[in-house]
N, C-alpha and C positions, 0 to 999 in steps of 0.2 A: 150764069153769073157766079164770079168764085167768091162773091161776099156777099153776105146773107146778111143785112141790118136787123132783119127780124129778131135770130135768135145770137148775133152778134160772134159770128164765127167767122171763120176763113175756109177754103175748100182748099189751099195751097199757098205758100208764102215762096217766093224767088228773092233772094238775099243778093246784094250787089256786095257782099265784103267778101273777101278771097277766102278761100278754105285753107286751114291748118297746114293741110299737105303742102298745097300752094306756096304757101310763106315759106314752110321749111326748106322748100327747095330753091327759091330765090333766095334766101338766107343763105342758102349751102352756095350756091351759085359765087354770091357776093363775099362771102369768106373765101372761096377759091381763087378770084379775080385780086383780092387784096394781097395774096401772098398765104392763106392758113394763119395768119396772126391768133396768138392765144388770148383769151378774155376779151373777144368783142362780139360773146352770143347774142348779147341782148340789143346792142347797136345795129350786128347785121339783122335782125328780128323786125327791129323796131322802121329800118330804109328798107326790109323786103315790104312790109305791112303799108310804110305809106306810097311806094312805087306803084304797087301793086292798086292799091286806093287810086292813087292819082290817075292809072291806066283805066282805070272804069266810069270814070267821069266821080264815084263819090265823094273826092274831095278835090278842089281845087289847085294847081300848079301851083305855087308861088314866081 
């Protein structure tokens, strides 16, 4: 069993949120598809992080 109540640890944790790399490159992705527009790092960031969310089931579609 990977959790131990006893002395309150974990053996392994599995994260459903996209990794760094991940984002950056849907990021990159989605600034290329826009055309290279300048000063929208944090916009494409921000639609790579919840696509990427929303593709794992963590958060909900609208």
């Amino acid at each position: 069993m990977p959790d131990d109540p006893a002395i309150a640890t974990c053996e392994y944790f599995v994260s459903n949120l996209p990794s760094e790399a991940l984002i950056r490159e849907t990021a990159y992705y989605l600034w290329q598809r826009k055309g290279c527009p300048e000063g929208q790092t944090q916009a494409n960031w921000d639609e790579a992080f919840l696509s990427l969310c929303q593709s794992t089931g963590r958060i909900r579609r609208r």
